[in-house]
N, C-alpha and C positions, 0 to 999 in steps of 0.2 A: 882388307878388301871391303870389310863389312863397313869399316869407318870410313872409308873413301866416296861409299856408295849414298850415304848416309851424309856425308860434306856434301855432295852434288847435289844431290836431293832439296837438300839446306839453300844453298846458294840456288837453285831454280824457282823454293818458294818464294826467297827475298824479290827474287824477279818478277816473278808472277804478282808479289803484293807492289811493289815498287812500278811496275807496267800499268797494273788496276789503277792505282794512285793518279797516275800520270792522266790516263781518260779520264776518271772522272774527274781529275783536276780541266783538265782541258774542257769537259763537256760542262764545270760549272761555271768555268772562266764564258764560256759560250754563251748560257743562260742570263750568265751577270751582264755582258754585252749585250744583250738581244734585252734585259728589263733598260738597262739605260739608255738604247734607242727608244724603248716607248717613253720613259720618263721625259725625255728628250722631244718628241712628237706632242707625251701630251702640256707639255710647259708650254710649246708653240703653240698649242691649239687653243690654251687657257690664254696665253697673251693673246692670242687675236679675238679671243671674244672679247677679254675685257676690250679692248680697242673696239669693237662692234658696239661693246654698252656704250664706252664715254660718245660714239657718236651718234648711235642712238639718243642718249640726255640730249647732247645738246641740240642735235634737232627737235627732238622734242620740245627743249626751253624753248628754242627761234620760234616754233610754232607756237607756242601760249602766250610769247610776246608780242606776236601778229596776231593775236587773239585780242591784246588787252587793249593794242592799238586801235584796233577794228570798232571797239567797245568805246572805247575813249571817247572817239568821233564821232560816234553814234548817239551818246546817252551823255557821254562822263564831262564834255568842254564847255566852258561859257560861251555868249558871241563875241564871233569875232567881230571888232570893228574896222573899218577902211584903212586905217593908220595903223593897223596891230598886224603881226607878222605868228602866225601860230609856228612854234615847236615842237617836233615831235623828237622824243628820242625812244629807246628802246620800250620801255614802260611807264613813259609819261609826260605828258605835254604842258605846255607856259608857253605868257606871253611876258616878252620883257620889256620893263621902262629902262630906258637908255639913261633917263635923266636921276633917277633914283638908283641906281646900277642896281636892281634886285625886281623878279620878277612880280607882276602885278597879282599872278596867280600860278599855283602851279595843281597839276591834274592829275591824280593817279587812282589806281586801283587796288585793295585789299584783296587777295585773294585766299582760299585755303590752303594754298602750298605755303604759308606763311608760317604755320602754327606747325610744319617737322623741316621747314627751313633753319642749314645750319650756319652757313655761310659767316663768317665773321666779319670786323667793320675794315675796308678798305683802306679808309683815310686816306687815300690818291687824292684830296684841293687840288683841281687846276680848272683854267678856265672854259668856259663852253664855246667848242668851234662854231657854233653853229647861230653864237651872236655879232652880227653882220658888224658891228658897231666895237663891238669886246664885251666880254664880261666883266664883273670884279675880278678882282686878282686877289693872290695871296695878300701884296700891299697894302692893301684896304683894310686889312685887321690887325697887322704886325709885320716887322722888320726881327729878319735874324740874320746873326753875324756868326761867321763860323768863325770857332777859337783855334789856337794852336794845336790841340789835345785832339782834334775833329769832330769835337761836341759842338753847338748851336748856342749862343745865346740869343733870347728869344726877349722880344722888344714890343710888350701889347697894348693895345689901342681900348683893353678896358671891355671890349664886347667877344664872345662866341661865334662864331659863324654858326647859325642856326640852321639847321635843314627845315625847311620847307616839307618835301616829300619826305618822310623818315629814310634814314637808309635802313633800318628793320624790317621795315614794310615789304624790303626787296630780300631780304636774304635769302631764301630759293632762288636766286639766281644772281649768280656774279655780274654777269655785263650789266644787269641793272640796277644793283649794290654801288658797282663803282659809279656808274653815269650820277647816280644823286650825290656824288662830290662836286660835281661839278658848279662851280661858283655865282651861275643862275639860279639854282638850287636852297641858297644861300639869302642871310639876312641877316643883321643885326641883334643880337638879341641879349640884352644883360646876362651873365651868368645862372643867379639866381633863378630866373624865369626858363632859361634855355636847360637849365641842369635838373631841375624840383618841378617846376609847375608846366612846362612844354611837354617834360616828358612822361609825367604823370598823365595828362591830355591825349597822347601821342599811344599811350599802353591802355588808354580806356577804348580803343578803335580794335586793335589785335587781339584783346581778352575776349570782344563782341566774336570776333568772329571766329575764336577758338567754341564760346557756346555755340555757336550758331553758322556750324560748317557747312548748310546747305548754299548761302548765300555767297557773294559777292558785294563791298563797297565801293562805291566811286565819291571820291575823297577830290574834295577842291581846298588847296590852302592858302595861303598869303597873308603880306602884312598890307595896316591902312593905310594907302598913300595919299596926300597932297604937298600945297606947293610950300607951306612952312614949316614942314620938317625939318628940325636939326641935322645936322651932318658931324659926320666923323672925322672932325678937323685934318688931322694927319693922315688920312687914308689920300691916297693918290688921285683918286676918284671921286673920295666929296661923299663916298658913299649915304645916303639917309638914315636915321635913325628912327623906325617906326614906334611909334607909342602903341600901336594895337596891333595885333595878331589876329585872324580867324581862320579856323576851320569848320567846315563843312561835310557832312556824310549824308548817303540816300542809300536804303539797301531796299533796291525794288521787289526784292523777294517778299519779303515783310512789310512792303509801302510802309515802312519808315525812313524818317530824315532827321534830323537838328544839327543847330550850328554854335560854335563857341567861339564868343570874342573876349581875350583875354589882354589884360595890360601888359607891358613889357616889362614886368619886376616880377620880382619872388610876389606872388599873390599868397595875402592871405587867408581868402576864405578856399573850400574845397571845388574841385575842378567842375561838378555840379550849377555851384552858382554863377557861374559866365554862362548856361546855357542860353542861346537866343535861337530866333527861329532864322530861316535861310532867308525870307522875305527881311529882315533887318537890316541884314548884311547885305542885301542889295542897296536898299534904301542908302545904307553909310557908303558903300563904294562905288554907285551908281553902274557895276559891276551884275550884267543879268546871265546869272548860272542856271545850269542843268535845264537850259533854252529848248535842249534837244526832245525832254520827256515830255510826252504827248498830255495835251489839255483833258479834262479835268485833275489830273493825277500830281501834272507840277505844281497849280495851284493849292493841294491838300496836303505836297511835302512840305512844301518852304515856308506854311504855316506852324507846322511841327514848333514844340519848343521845350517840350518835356524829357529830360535827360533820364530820368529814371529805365527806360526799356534798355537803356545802354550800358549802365555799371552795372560790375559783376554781381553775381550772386551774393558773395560776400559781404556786399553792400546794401545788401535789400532793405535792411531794416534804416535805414535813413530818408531826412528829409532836406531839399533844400532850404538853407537860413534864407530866412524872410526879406528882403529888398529891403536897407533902409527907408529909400521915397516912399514905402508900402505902408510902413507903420507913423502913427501918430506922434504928436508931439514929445520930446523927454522919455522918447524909447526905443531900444536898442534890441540887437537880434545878439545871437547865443556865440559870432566872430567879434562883434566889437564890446562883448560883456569883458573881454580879458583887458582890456583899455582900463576897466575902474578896480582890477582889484586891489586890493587892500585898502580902498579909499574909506572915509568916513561916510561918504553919502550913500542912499537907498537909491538902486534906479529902479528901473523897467525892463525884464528880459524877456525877447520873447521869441516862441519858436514853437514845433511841434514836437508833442511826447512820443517819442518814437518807441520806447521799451521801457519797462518799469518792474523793479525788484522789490521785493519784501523780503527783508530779511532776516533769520532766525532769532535775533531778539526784538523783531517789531518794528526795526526804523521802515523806512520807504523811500529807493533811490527814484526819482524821476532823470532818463536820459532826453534831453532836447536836441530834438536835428542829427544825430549822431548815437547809435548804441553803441554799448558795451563790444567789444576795446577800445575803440574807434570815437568814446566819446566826446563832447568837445565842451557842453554845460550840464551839470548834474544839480538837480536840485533836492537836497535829505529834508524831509522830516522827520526826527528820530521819533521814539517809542513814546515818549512822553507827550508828544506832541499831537499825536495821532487823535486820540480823541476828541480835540477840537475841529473833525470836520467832520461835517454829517454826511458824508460819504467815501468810499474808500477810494482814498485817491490812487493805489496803483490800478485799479480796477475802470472806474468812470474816466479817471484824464486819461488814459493809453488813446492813441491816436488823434488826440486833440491839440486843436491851435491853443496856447494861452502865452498870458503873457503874469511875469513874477517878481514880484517887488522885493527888494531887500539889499542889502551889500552882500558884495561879490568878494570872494576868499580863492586862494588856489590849495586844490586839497590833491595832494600827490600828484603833480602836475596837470589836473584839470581843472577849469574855470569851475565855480561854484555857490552855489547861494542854501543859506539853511533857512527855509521859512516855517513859522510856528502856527496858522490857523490860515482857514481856507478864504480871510479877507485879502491873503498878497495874493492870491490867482486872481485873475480876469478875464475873461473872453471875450475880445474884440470883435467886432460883426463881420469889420471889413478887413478881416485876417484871411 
């Protein structure tokens, strides 16, 4: 009796645990449902913000592009002439020669969204709808034949399609990254020039105004056009082959301006020495910019011609190489000293000491035009030598124009002259 009492008892706790089980299985199973309805609510709710962001951005961009337009028109375009048809597209305006298939000029604006712009390069080439007439075409620079494999072979005409507007310039925002492929956009440009010395020009605009994020630029570019320009034989179009390239900047925050005309090769000297003033480049293109900025302020930009406010920090301690036309007879700046090295003959070097080292056994490096890394002519007098000049040349020459006689050596890849008393300096008047 005792054990039977004692089974039922048994078999009613298993119930009772097995019962209890069951609820709170049931009531976490409830729980678990009711968290995965919110998980559920809040997924939906996180997708529709984000969707609120991306159209928030992009209203946002349309409006800063209607901004740049606004600005363009205002401050940033040349004049138009009666025969010229203006351009506008999302962030930046041209006028295009029909007859040279590449714009005369094209306009745009730096802005600060540039420098946390990530956008990468599009590469979409096609042509611009909005030239009544056509644009160039891919044609115009190369022919590609698709092979069996569904690769490309690619058939080139020897030049880059140069952008005009960088498309860098754009990367905070796609619709106006892609529009500067567009083949208006576009120009002829040797490799060398288009690849090393375009885009070294092109990174001294965006570094400005990575320092100097309060401002805005309005950038005018294009190449020199007339009527005997070469052309691109096998281009469809005839395209032109400009010899000169300019760009132009005005940051009316800082009422500064300068303009750079550069040749269409790998240049050898530093992007510094093309600087010209805006007034120049009128004169050359008969081309009258930034028409819009109110008198006396135009006239005191486009005389600008000093590049130094505009290379980086890094740069500071240099100088422009002196203008061949500049110097005197049988003498030469601190670019074309590399012309005589090893030669037997003494020239004439000349330029300004931009930095000057003394070093722990006494020699004395003088840097011309160019410091230390950066340098481009170094002139040693070693320890021995020093006493032959009655004053201490890293000391007195620092920041002086001179010019320095002797034969030129390359001393671990930089141009170089070793002079031994203070009769190979000179000081030119009209340096």
């Amino acid at each position: 009796m005792n054990y039977t009492r004692y089974s039922v008892m048994k078999n009613m706790n298993v119930w009772f645990v097995l019962i209890f089980f069951m609820i709170n299985l049931s009531a976490n199973a409830q729980i678990s449902d009711s968290l995965d309805l919110v998980i559920q609510q809040k997924e939906r709710d996180l997708k529709a913000l984000q969707e609120q962001q991306q159209q928030y951005e992009a209203d946002l961009e349309e409006v800063k592009l209607e901004r740049i337009r606004l600005h363009l028109k205002k401050m940033g375009v040349p004049a138009i002439r009666p025969d010229e048809e203006l351009i506008m597209h999302s962030a930046m305006a041209l006028v295009y020669d029909d007859h040279h298939k590449q714009a005369k000029w094209v306009a745009h604006m730096i802005v600060p969204d540039v420098s946390a712009g990530n956008i990468g390069r599009s590469n979409d080439f096609r042509p611009d709808p909005k030239i009544q007439n056509g644009s160039a075409v891919e044609e115009d620079y190369f022919l590609k034949e698709r092979q069996p494999d569904g690769t490309y072979k690619y058939d080139g005409f020897g030049f880059d399609r140069g952008h005009l507007a960088p498309s860098a310039d754009f990367r905070w925002s796609a619709k106006a990254l892609s529009e500067s492929y567009f083949y208006s956009n576009m120009t002829p440009q040797r490799p060398g020039f288009n690849r090393v010395s375009w885009a070294e020009l092109e990174d001294v605009f965006r570094d400005y105004i990575q320092r100097h994020p309060e401002t805005e630029l309005y950038m005018i570019t294009g190449p020199v056009l007339h009527d005997d320009l070469p052309v691109i034989e096998r281009s469809i179009n005839k395209v032109s082959i400009p010899e000169w390239h300019f760009k132009l900047a005005v940051d009316l925050t800082n009422s500064r301006a300068i303009g750079f005309l550069m040749p269409n090769k790998l240049c050898e000297y530093p992007v510094d020495y093309y600087a010209v003033s805006i007034d120049s480049v009128e004169q050359l293109t008969g081309i009258d910019f930034y028409t819009h900025i109110p008198e006396p302020l135009q006239s005191e930009l486009e005389k600008m011609s000093d590049p130094m406010p505009w290379i980086t920090k890094s740069e500071d301690s240099q100088a422009t190489p002196i203008k061949p036309s500049s110097l005197p007879p049988n003498h030469f700046n601190t670019v074309q000293a590399a012309r005589y090295v090893g030669r037997n003959d003494e020239i004439n070097v000349c330029g300004t000491v931009v930095s000057t080292k003394l070093s722990g056994k006494g020699n004395i490096f003088l840097n011309l035009d160019k410091s230390f890394p950066n340098q481009i002519f170094t002139v040693s007098i070693f320890a021995d030598n020093v006493p032959n000049f009655s004053y201490s040349p890293h000391e007195y020459l620092k920041n002086q124009k001179i010019c320095v006689r002797g034969k030129v050596y390359n001393f671990s890849g930089t141009t170089s002259m070793s002079i031994k008393n203070e009769k190979a300096i000179s000081f030119p008047d009209d340096l």
